[in-house]
N, C-alpha and C positions, 0 to 999 in steps of 0.2 A: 866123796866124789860120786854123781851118779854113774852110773857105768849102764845105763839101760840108754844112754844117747839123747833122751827127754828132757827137756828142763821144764820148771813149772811155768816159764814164759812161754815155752813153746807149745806145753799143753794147753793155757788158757789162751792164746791167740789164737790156737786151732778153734776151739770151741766157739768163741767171737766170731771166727769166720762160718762156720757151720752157721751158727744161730742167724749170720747175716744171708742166708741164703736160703730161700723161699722157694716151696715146691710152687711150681705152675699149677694151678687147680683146674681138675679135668674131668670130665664126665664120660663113662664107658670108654675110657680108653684114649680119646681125644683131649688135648688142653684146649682151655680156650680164658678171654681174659674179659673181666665185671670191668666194663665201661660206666655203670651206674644207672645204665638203662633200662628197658621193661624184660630185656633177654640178653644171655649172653655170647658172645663173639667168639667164635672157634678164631684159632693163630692159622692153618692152614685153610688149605682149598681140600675139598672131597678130591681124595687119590695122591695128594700133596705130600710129601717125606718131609717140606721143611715149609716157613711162611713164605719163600720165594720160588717156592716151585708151584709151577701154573694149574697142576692137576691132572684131570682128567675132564673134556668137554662133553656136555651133552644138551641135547634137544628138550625144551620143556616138556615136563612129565613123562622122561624117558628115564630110565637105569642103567643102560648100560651106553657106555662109552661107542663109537662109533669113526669109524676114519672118513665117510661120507657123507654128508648131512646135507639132504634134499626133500624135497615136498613128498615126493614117489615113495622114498624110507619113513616120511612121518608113520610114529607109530601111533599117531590116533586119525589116520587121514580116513576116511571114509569114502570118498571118490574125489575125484579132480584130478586135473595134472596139474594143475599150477596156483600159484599163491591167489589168484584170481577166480576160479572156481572150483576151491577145494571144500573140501563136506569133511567136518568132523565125525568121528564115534562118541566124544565125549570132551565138554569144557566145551560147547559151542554157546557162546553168549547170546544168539538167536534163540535157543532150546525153548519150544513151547510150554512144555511142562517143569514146573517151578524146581520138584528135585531132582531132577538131571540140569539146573541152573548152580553150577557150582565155581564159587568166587574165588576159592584157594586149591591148591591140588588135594588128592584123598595122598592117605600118607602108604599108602600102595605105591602111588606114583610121584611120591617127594625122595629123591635119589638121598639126600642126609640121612634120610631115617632109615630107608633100606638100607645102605652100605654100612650105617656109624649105627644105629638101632640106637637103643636108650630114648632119652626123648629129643636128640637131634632131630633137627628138620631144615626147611630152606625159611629165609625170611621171607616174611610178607612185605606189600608194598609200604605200609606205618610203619612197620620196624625199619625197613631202610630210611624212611623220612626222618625217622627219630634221628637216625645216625648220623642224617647229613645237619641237623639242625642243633644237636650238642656235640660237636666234636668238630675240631680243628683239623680239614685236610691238608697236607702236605707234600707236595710231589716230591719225590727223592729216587734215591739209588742205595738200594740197601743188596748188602754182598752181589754187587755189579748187576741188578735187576732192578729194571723201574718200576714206577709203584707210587702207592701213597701211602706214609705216614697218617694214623687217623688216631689221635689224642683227645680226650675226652674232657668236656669243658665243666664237667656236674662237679661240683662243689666236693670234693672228700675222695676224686676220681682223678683229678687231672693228669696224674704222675701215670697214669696208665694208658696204652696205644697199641693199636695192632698193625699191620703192616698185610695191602694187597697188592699182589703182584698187577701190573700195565698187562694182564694176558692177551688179549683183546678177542677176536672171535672165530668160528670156523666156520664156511659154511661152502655148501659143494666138498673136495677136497682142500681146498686153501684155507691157508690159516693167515687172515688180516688184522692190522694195525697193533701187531705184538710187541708191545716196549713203548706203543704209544698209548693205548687206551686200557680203560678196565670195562669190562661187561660181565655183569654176574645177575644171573637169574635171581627172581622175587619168586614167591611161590602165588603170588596171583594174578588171577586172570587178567585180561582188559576187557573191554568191549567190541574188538577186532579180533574177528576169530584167524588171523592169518598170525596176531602178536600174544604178547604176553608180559607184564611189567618185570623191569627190570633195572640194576643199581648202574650209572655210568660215571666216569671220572675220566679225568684228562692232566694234562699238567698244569691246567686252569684251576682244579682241585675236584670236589664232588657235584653235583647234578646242582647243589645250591648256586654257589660259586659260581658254576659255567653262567647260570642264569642272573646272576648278576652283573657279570663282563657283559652278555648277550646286551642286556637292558641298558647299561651305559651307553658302551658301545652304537647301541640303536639311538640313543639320545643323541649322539656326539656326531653321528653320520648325517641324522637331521636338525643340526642344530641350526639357525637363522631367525631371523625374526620371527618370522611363523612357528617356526619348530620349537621356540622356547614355549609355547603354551602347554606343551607335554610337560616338558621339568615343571611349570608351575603347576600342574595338578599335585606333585609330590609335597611332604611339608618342609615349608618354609626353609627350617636350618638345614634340610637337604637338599634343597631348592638350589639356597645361596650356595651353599658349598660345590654343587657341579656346575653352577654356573662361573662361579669366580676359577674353578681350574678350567673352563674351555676358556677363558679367557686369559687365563696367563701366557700362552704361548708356549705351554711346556708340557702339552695331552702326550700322554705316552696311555693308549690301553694295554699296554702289555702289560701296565705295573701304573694300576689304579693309587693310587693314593691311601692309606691305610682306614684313614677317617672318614675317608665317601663309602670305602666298601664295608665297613661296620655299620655303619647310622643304614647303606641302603638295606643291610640283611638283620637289623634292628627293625626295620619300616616290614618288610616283604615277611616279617613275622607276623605280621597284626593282620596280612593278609590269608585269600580262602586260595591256594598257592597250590598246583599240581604240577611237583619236582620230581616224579619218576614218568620215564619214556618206557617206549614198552619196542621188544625186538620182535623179529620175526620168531615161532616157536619151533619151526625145524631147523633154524642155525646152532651152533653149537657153541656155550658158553660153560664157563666155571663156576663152580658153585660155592660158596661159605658160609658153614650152616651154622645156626644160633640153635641155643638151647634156655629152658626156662631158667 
């Protein structure tokens, strides 16, 4: 009889379950998960205890967290009172001299690498383009917060997904469209020194996505004899395909068709496609830092 309460079923199942369970690999402290991409995807937000909690917001190339986010608080504002004639100290896209022209933040003022060190940082504006362009968004409700599901479409990857919270943004004291939008800081610049680029999603899915509904949608609004000469510039078996569904009598854009919105973000791949917007840089957004 065993008298130690073990059996050797019970020992070797334990161990199958152990072995079936995989640390999250993590870098200085933080996990994050290999979408297949050129960097990896931290599971939280900078400040975040879990993937659903929103963080801590802040103002491009600011570090620290703030309850007020105005032009007068920018911490790089150099004169002005307002988003209309405000003067940077630094990251002014005007800058006469080429190296004080700087495209991404110095890692002084990328809040990832200050808070998480190691070689966290914020993404740039290519690495979010990567993101929306291999990976399956999803809008969902994960432990009762909304959000998108973001699955990874690279060949030897796809069983892998992180999940961002809908935060949405802060600026003044208020905090708007939280549970409806995401906005998460890029770490670079634009060409408006009032903005700065940055990743957006909706329940339409990521910045791709939106801009595909967008382009339908604008097809469908003008559609008529006249207006079919836009669809004809597209090709052909895309052509036919949105033309034959304004014609069925059964256009729903809420809920494209699976096959027009493949074939159109198959097409808007061949093109020279600018799918990140840029916000204002003293509102206050969340941040989700990549690492190499």
């Amino acid at each position: 009889m065993n008298k130690s309460g073990f059996s050797l079923l019970s020992i070797l199942s334990f161990a199958l379950l152990m072995a079936g369970c995989k640390e999250q690999p993590s870098h200085n402290g933080h996990e994050y998960v290999d979408l297949g991409l050129s960097v990896k995807w931290a599971t939280c937000n900078v400040g975040a205890q879990s993937p659903e909690d929103y963080g801590e917001f802040y103002a491009w190339g600011e570090t620290r967290a703030k309850t007020i986010y105005t032009v007068k608080g920018y911490r790089f504002r150099a004169g002005g009172e307002s988003y209309h004639d405000i003067k940077l100290s630094k990251y002014d896209p005007d800058e006469i001299l080429d190296d004080l022209k700087k495209t991404v933040l110095d890692m002084a003022d990328d809040v990832a690498n200050v808070k998480w060190g190691g070689n966290w940082r914020m993404p740039t504006k290519e690495e979010i383009e990567e993101l929306n362009w291999n990976c399956d968004w999803v809008w969902t409700t994960q432990n009762g917060v909304k959000g998108v599901k973001i699955t990874s479409k690279v060949e030897g990857y796809t069983d892998r997904s992180i999940f961002m919270p809908a935060a949405g943004y802060r600026i003044d004291s208020r905090h708007l469209f939280a549970g409806v939008s995401g906005d998460y800081w890029s770490s670079t610049n634009s060409m408006l020194k009032t903005s700065a680029c940055h990743l957006y999603f909706d329940s339409c899915g990521s910045s791709l996505d939106n801009t595909i509904v967008d382009y339908i949608s604008e097809l469908w609004y003008w559609h008529d004899d006249e207006g079919e000469s836009f669809i004809n510039e597209l090709p052909q078996s895309l052509a036919d395909k949105i033309l034959n569904y304004f014609h069925s009598g059964n256009v729903n854009l809420d809920s494209i068709p699976e096959s027009i919105f493949n074939e159109y973000r198959s097409y808007l791949s061949t093109q020279d496609l600018d799918l990140i917007n840029s916000n204002l840089r003293p509102s206050g957004l969340p941040v989700r830092p990549v690492c190499p």
